[in-house]
CHARMM-style PDB file with segment names, atoms N, HN, CA, C and O in Angstrom:
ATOM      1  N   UNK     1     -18.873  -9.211  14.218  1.00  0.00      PROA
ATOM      2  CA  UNK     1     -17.646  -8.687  13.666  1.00  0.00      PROA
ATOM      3  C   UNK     1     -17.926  -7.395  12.917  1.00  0.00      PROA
ATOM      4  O   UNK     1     -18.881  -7.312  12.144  1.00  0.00      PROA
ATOM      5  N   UNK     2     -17.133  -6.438  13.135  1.00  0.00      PROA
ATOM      6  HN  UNK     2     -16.358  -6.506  13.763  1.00  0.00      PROA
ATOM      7  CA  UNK     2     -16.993  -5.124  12.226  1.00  0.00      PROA
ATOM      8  C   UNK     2     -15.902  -5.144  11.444  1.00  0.00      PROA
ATOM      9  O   UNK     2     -14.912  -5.807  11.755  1.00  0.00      PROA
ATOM     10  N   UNK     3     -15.962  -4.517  10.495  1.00  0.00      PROA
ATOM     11  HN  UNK     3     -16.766  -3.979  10.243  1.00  0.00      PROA
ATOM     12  CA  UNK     3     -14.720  -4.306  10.109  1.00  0.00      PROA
ATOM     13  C   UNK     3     -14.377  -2.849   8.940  1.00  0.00      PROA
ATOM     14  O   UNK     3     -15.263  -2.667   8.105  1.00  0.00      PROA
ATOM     15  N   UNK     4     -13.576  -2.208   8.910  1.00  0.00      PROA
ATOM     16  HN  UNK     4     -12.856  -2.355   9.589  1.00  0.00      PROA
ATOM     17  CA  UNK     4     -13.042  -1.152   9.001  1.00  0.00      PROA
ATOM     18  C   UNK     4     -13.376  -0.384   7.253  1.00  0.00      PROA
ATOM     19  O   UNK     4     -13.060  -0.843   6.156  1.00  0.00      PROA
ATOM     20  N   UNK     5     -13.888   0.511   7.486  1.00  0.00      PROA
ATOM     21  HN  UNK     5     -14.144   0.885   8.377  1.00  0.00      PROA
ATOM     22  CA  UNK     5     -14.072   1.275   5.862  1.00  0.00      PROA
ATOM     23  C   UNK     5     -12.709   2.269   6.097  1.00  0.00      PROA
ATOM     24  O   UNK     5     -12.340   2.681   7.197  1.00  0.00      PROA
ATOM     25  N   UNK     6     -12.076   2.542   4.838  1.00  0.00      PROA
ATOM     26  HN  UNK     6     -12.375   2.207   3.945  1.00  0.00      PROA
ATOM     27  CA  UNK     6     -10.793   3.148   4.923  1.00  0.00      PROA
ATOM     28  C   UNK     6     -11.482   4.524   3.648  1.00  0.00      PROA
ATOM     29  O   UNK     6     -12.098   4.352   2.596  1.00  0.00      PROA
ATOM     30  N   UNK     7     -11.077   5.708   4.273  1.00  0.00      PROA
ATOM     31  HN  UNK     7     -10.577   5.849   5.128  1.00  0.00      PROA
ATOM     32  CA  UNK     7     -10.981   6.636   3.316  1.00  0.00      PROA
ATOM     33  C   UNK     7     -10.036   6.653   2.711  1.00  0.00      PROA
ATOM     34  O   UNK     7      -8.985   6.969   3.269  1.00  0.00      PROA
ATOM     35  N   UNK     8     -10.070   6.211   0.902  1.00  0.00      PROA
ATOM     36  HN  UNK     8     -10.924   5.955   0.449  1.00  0.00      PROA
ATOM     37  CA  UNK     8      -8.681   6.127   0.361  1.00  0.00      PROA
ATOM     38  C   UNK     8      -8.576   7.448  -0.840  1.00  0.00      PROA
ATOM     39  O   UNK     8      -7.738   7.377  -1.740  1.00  0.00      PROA
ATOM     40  N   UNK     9      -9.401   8.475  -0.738  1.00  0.00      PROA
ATOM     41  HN  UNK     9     -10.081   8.532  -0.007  1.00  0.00      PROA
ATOM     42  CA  UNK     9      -9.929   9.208  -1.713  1.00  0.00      PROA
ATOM     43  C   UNK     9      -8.695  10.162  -2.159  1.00  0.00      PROA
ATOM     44  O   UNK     9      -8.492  10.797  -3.194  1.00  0.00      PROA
ATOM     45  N   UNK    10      -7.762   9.967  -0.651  1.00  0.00      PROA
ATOM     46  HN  UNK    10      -7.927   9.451   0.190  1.00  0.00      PROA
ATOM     47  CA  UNK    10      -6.403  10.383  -0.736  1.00  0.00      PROA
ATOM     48  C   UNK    10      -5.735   9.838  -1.597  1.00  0.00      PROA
ATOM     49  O   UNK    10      -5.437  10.407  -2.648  1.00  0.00      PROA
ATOM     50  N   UNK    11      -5.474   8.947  -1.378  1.00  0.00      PROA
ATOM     51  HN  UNK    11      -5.717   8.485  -0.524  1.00  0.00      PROA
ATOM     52  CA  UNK    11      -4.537   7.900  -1.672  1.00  0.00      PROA
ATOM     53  C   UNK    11      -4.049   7.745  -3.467  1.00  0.00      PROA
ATOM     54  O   UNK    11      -4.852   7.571  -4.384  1.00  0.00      PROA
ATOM     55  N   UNK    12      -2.422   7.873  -3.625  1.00  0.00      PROA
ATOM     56  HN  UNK    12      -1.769   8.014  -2.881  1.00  0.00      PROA
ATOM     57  CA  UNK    12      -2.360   7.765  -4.888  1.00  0.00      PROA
ATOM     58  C   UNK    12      -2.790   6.791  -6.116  1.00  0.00      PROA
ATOM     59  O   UNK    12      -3.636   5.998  -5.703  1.00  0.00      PROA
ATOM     60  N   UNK    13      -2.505   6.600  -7.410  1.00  0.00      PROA
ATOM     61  HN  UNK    13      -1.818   7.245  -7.746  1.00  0.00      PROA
ATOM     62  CA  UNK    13      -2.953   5.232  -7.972  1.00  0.00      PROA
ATOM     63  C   UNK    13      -1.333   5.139  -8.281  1.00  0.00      PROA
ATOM     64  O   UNK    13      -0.479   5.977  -8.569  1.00  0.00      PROA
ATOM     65  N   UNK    14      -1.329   3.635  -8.072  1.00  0.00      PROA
ATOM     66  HN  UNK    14      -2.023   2.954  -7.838  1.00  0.00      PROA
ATOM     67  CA  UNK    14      -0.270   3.395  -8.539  1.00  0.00      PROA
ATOM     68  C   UNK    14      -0.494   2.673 -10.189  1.00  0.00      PROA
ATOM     69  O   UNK    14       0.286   2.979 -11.090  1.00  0.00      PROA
ATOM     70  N   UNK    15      -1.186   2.090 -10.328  1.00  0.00      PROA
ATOM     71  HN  UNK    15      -1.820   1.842  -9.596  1.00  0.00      PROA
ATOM     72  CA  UNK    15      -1.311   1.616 -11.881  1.00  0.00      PROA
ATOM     73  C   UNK    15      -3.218   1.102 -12.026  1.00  0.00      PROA
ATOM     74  O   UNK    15      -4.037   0.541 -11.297  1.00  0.00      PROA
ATOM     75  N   UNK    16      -3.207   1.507 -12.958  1.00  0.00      PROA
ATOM     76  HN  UNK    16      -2.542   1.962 -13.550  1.00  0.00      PROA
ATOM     77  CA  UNK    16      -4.815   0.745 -13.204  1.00  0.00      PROA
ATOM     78  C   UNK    16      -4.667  -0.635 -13.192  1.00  0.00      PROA
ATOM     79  O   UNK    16      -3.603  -1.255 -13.190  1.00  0.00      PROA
ATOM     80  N   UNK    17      -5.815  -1.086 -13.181  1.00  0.00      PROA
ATOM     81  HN  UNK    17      -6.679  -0.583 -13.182  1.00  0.00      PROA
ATOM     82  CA  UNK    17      -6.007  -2.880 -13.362  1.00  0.00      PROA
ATOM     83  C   UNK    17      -6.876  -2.937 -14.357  1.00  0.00      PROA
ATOM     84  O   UNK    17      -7.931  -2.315 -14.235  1.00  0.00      PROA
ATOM     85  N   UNK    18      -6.621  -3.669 -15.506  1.00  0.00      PROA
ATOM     86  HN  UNK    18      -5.764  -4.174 -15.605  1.00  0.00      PROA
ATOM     87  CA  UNK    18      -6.636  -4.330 -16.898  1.00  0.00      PROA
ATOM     88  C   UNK    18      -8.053  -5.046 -17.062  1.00  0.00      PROA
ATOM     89  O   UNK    18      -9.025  -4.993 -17.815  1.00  0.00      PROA
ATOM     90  N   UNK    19      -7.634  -5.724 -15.968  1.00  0.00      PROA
ATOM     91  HN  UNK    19      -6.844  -5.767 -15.356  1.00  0.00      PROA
ATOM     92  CA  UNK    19      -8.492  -7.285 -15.458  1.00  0.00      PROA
ATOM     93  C   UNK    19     -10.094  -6.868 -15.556  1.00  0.00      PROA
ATOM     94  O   UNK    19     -10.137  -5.675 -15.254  1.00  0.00      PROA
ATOM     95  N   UNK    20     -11.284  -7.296 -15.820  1.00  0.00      PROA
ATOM     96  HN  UNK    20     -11.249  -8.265 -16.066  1.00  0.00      PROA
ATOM     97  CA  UNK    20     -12.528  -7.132 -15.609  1.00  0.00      PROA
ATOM     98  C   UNK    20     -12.649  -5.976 -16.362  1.00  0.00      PROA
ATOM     99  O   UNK    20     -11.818  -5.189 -16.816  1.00  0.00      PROA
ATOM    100  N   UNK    21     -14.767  -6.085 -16.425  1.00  0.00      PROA
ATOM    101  HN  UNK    21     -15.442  -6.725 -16.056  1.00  0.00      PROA
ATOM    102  CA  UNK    21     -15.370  -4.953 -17.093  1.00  0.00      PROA
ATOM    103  C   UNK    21     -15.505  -3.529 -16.010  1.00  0.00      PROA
ATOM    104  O   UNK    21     -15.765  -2.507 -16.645  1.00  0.00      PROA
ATOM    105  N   UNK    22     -15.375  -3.334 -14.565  1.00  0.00      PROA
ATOM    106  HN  UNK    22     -15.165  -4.164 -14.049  1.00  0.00      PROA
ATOM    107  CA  UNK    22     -15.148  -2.345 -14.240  1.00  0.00      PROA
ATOM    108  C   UNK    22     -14.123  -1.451 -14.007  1.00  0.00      PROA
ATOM    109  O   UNK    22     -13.071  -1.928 -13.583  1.00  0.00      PROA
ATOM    110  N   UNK    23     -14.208  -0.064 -14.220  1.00  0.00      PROA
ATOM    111  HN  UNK    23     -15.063   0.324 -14.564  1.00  0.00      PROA
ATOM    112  CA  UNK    23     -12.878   0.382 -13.391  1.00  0.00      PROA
ATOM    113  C   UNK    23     -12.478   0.001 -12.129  1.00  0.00      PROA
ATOM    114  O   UNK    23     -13.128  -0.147 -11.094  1.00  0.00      PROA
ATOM    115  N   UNK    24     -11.032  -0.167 -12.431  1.00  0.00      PROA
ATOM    116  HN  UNK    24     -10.503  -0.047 -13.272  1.00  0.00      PROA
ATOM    117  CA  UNK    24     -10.183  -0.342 -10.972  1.00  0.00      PROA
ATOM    118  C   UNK    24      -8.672   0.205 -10.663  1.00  0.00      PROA
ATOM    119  O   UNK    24      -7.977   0.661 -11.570  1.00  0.00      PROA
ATOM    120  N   UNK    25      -8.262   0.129  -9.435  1.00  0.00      PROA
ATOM    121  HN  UNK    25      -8.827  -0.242  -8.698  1.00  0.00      PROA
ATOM    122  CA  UNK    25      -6.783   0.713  -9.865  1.00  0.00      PROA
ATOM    123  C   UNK    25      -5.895   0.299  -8.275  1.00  0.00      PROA
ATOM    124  O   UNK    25      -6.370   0.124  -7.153  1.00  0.00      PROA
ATOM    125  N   UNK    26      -4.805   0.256  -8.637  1.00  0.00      PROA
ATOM    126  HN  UNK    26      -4.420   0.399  -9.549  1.00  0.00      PROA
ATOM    127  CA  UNK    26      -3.901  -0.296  -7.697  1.00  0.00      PROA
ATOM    128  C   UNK    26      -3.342   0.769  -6.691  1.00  0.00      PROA
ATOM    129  O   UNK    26      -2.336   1.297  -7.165  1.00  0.00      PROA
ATOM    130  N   UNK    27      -3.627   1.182  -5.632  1.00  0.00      PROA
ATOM    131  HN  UNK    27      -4.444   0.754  -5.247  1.00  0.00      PROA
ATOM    132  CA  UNK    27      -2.777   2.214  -4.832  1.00  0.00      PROA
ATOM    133  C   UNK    27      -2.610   2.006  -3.636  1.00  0.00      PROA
ATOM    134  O   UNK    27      -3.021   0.970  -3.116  1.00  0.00      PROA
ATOM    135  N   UNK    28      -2.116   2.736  -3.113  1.00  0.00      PROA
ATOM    136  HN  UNK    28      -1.782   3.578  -3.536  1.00  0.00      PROA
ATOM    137  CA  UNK    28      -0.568   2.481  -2.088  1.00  0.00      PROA
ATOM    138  C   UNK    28      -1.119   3.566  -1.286  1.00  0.00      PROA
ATOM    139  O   UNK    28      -1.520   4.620  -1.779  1.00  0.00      PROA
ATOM    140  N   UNK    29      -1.134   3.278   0.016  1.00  0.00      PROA
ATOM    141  HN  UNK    29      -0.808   2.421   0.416  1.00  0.00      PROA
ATOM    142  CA  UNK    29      -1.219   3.813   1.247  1.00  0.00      PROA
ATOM    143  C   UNK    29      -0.019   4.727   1.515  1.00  0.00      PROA
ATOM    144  O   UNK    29       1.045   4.121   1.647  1.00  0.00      PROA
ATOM    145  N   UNK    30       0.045   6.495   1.655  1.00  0.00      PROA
ATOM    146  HN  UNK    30      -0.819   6.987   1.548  1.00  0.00      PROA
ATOM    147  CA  UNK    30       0.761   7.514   1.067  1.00  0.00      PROA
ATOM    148  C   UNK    30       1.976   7.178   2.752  1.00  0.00      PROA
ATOM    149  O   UNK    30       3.201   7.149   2.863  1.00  0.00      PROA
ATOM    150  N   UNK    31       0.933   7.001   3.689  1.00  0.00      PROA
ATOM    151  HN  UNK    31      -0.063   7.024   3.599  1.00  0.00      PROA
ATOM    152  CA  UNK    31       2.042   6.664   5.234  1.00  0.00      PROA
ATOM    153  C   UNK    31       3.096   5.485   5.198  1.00  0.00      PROA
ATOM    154  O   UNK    31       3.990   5.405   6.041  1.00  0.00      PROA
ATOM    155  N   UNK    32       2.888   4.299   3.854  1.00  0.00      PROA
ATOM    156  HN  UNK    32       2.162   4.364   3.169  1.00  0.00      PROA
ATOM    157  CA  UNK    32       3.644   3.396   3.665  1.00  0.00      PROA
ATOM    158  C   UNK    32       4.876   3.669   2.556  1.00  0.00      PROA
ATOM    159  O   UNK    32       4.937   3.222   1.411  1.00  0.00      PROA
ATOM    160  N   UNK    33       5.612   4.334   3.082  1.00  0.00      PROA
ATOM    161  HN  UNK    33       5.562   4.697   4.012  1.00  0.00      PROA
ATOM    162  CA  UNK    33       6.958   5.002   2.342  1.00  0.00      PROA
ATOM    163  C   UNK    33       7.768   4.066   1.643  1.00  0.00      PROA
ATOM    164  O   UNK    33       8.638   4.644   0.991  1.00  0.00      PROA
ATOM    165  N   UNK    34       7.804   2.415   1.511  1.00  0.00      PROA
ATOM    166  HN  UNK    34       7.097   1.946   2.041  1.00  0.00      PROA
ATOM    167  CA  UNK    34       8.649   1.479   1.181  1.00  0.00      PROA
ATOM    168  C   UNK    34       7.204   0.811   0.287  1.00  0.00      PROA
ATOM    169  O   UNK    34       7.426   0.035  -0.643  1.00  0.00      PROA
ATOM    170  N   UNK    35       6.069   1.097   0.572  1.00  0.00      PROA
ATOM    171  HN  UNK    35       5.889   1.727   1.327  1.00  0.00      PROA
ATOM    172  CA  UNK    35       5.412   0.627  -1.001  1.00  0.00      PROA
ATOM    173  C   UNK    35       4.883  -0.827  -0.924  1.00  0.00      PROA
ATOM    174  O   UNK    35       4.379  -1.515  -1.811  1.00  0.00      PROA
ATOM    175  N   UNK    36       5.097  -1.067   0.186  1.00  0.00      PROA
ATOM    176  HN  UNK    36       5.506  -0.508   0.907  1.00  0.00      PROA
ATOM    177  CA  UNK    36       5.176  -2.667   0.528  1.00  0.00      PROA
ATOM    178  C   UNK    36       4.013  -3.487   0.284  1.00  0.00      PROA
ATOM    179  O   UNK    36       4.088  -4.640  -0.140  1.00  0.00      PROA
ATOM    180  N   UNK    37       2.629  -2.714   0.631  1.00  0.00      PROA
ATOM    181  HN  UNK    37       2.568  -1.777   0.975  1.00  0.00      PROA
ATOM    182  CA  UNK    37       1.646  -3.182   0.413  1.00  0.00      PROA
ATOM    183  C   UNK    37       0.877  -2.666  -0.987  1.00  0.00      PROA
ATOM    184  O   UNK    37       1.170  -1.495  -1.227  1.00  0.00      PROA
ATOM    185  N   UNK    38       0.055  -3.201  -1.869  1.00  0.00      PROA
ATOM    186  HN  UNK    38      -0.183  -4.152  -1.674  1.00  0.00      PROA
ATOM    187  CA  UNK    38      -0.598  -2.278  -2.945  1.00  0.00      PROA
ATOM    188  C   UNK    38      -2.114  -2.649  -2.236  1.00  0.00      PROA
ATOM    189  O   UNK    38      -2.112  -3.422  -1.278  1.00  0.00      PROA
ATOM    190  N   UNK    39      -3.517  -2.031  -2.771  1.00  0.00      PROA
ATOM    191  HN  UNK    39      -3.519  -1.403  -3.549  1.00  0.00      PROA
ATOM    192  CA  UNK    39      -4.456  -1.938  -2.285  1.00  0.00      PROA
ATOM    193  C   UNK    39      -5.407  -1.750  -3.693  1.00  0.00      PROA
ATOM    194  O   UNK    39      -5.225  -0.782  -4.431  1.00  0.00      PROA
ATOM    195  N   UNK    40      -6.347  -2.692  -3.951  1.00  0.00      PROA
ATOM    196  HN  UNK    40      -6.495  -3.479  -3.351  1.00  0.00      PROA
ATOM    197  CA  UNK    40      -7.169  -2.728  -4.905  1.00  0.00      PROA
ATOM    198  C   UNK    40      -8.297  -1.741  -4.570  1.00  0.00      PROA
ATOM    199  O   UNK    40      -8.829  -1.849  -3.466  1.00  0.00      PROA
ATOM    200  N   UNK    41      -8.742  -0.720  -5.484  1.00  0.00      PROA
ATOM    201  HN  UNK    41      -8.310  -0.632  -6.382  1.00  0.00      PROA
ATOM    202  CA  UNK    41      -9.641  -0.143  -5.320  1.00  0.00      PROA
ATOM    203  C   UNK    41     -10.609  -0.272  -6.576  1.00  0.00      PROA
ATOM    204  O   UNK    41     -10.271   0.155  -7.680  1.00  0.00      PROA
ATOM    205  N   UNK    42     -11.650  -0.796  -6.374  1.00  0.00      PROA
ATOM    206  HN  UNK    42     -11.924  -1.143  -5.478  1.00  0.00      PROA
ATOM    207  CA  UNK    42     -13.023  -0.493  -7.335  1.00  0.00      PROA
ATOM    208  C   UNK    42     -13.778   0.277  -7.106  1.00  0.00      PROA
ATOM    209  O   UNK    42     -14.481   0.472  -6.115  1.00  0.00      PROA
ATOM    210  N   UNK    43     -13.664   0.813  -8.115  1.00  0.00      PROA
ATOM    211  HN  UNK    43     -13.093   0.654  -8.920  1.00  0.00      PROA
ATOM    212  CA  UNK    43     -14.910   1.592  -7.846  1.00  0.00      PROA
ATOM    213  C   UNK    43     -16.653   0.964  -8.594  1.00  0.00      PROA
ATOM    214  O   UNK    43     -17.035   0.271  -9.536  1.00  0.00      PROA
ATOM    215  N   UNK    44     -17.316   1.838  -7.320  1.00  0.00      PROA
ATOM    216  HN  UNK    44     -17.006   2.402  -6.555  1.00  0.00      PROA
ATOM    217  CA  UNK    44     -18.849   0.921  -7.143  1.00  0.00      PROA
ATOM    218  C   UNK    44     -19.630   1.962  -7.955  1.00  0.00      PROA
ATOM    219  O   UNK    44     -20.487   2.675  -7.433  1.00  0.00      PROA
ATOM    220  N   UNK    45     -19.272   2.025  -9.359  1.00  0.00      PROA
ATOM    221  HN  UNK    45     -18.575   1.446  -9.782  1.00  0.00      PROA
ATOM    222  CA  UNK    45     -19.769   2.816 -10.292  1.00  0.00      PROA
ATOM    223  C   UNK    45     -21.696   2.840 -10.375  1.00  0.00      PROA
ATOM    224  O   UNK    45     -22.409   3.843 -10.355  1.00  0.00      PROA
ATOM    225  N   UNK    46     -21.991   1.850 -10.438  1.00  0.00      PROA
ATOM    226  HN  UNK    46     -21.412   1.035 -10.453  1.00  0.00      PROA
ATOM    227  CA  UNK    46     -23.605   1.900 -10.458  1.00  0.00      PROA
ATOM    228  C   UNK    46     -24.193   2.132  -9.283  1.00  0.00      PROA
ATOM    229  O   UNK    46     -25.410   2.271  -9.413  1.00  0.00      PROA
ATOM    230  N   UNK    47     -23.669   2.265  -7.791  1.00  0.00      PROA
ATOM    231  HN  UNK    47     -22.681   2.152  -7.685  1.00  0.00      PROA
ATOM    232  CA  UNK    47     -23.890   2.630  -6.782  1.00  0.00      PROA
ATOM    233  C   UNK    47     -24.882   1.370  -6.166  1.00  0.00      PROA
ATOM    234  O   UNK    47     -25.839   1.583  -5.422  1.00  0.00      PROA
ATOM    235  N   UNK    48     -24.401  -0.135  -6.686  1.00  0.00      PROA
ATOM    236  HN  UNK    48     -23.623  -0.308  -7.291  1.00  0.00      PROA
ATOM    237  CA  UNK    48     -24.691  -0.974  -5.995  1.00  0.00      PROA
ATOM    238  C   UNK    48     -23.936  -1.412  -4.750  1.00  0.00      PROA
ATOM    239  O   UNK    48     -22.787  -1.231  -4.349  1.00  0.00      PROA
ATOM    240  N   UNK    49     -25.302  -2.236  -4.155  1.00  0.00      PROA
ATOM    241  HN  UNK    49     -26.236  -2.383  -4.481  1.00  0.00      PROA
ATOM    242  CA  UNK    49     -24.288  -3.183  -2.553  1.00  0.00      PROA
ATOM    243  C   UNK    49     -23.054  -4.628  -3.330  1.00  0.00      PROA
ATOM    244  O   UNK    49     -23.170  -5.839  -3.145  1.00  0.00      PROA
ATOM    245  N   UNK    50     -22.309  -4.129  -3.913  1.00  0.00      PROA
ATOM    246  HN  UNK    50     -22.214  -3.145  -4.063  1.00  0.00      PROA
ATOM    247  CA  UNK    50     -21.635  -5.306  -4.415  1.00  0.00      PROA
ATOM    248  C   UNK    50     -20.319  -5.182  -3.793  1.00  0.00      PROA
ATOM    249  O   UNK    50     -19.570  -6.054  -4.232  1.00  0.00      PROA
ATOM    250  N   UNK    51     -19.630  -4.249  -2.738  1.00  0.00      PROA
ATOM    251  HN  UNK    51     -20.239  -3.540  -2.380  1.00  0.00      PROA
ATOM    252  CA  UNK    51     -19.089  -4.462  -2.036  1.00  0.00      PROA
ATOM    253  C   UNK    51     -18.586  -5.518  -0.907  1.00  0.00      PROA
ATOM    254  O   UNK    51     -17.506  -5.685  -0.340  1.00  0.00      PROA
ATOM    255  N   UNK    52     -20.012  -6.232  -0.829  1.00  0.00      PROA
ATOM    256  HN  UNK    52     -20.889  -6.095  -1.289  1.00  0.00      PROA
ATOM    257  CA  UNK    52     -20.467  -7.328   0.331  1.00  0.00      PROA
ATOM    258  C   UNK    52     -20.174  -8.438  -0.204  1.00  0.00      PROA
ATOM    259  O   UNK    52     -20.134  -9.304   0.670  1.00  0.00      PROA
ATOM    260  N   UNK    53     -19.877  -8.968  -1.539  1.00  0.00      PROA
ATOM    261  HN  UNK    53     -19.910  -8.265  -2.249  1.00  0.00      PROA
ATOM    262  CA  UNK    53     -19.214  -9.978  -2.189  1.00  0.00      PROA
ATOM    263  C   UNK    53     -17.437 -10.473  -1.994  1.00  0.00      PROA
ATOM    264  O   UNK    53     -16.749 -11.381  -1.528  1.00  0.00      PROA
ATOM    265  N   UNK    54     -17.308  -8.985  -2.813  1.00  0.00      PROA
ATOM    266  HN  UNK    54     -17.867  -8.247  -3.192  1.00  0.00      PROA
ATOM    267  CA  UNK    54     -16.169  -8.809  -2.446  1.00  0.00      PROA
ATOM    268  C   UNK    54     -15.492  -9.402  -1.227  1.00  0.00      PROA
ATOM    269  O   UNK    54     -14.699 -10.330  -1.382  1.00  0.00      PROA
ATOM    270  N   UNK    55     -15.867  -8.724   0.462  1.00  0.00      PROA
ATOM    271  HN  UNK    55     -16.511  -7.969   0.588  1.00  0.00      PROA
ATOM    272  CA  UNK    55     -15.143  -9.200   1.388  1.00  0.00      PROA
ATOM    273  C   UNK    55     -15.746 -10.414   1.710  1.00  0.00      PROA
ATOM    274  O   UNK    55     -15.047 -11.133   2.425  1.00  0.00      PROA
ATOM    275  N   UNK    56     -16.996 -10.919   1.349  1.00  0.00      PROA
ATOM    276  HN  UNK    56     -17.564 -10.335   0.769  1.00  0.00      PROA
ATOM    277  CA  UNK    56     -16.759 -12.397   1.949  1.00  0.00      PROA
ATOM    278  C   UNK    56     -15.631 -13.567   1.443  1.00  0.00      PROA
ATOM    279  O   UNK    56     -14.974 -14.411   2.051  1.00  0.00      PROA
ATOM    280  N   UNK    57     -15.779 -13.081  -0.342  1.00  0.00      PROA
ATOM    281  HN  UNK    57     -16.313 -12.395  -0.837  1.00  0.00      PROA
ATOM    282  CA  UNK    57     -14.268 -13.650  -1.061  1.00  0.00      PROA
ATOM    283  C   UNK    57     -12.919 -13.810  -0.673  1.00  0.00      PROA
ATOM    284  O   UNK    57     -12.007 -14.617  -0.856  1.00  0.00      PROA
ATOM    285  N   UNK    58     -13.202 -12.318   0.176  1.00  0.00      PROA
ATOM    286  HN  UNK    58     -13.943 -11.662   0.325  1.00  0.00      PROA
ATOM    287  CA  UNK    58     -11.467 -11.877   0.482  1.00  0.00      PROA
ATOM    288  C   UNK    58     -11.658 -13.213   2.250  1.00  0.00      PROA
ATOM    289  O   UNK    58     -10.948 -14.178   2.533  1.00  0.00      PROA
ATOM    290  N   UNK    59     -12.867 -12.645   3.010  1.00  0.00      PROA
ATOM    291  HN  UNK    59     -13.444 -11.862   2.780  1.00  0.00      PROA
ATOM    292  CA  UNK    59     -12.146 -13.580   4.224  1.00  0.00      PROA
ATOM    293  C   UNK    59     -12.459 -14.934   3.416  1.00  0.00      PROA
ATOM    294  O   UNK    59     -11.771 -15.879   3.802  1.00  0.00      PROA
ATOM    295  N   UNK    60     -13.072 -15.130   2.705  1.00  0.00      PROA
ATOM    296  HN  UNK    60     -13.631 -14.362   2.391  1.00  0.00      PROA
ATOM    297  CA  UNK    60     -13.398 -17.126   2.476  1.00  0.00      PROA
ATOM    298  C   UNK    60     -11.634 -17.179   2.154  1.00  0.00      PROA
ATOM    299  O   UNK    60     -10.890 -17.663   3.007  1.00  0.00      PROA
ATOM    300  N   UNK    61     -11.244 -16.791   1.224  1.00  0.00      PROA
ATOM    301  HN  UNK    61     -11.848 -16.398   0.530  1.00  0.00      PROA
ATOM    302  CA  UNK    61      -9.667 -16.595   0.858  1.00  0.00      PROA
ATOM    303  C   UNK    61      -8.817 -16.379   1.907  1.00  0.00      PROA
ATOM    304  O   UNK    61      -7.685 -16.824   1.713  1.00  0.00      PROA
ATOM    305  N   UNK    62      -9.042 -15.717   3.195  1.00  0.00      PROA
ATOM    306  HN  UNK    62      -9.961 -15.356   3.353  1.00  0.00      PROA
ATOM    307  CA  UNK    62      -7.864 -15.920   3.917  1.00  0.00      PROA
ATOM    308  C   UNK    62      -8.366 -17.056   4.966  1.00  0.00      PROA
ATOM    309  O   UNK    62      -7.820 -17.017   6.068  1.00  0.00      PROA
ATOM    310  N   UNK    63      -9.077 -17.791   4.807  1.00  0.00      PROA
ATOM    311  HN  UNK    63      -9.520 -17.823   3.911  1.00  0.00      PROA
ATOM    312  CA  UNK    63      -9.516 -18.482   6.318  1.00  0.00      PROA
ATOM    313  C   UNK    63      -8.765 -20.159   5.318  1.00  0.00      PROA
ATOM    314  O   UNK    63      -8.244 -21.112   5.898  1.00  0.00      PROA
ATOM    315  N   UNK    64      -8.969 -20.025   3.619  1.00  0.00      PROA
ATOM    316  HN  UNK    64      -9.392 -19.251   3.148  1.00  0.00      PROA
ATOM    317  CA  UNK    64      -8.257 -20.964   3.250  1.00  0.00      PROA
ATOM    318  C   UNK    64      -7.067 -21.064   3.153  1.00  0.00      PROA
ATOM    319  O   UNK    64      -6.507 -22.160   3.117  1.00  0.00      PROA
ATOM    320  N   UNK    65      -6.327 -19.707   3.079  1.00  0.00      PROA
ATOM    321  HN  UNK    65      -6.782 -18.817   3.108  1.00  0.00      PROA
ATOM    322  CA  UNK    65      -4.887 -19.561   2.809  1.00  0.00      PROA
ATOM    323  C   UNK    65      -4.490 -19.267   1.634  1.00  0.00      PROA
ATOM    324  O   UNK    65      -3.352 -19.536   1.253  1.00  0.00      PROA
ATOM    325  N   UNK    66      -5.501 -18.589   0.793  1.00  0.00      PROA
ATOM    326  HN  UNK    66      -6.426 -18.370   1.103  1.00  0.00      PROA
ATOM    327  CA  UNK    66      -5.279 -18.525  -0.734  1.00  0.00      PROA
ATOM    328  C   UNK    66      -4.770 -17.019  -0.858  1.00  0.00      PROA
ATOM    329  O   UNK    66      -5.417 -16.200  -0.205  1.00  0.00      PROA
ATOM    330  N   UNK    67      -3.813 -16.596  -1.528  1.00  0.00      PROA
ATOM    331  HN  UNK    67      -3.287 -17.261  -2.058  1.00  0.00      PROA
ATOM    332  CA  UNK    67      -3.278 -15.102  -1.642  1.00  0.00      PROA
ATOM    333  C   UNK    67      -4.699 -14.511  -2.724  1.00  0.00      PROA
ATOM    334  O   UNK    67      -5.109 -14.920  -3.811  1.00  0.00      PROA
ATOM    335  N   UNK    68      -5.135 -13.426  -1.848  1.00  0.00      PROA
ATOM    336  HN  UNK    68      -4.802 -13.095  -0.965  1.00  0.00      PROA
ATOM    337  CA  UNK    68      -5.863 -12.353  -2.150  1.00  0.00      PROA
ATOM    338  C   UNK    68      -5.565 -10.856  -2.014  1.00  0.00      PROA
ATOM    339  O   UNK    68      -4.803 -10.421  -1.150  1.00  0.00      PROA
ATOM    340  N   UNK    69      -6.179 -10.118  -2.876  1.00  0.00      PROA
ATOM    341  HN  UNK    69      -6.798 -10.471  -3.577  1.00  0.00      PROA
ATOM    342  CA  UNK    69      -6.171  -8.685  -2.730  1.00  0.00      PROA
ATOM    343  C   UNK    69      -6.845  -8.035  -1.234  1.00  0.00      PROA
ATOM    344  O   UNK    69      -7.758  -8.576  -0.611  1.00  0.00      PROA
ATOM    345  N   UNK    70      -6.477  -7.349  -1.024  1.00  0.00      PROA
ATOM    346  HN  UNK    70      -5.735  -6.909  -1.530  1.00  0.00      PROA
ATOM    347  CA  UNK    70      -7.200  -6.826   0.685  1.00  0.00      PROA
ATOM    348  C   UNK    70      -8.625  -5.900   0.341  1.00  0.00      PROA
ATOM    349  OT1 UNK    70      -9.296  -5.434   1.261  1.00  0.00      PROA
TER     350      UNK     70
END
């Protein structure tokens, strides 16, 4: 399986996130005009592989059915 790295460097913030000790922030894909989806972005400030956590969380979370961030 592959799966897809998105350049979001575009992409606006719509609000920071509170939550946790790293920066993060909520933004919205600029081609999605109705806003429908939001999109968590962290940033990987120490320039670790901790990205790879992340999506196994996100698929373990959708293969259970639990609402997650994308």
């Amino acid at each position: 399986m592959s799966y897809p790295i998105l350049d979001v460097s575009g992409w606006p913030a719509e609000t920071d996130e509170q939550m946790g000790s790293k920066p993060k922030s909520w933004l919205y894909d600029p081609s999605d005009k109705q806003r429908q989806q939001r999109w968590l972005f962290k940033e990987n400030w120490r320039r670790q592989p901790e990205d790879w956590s992340e999506k196994i969380a996100a698929e373990v979370a959708d293969l259970l059915g639990v609402p997650h961030a994308q």
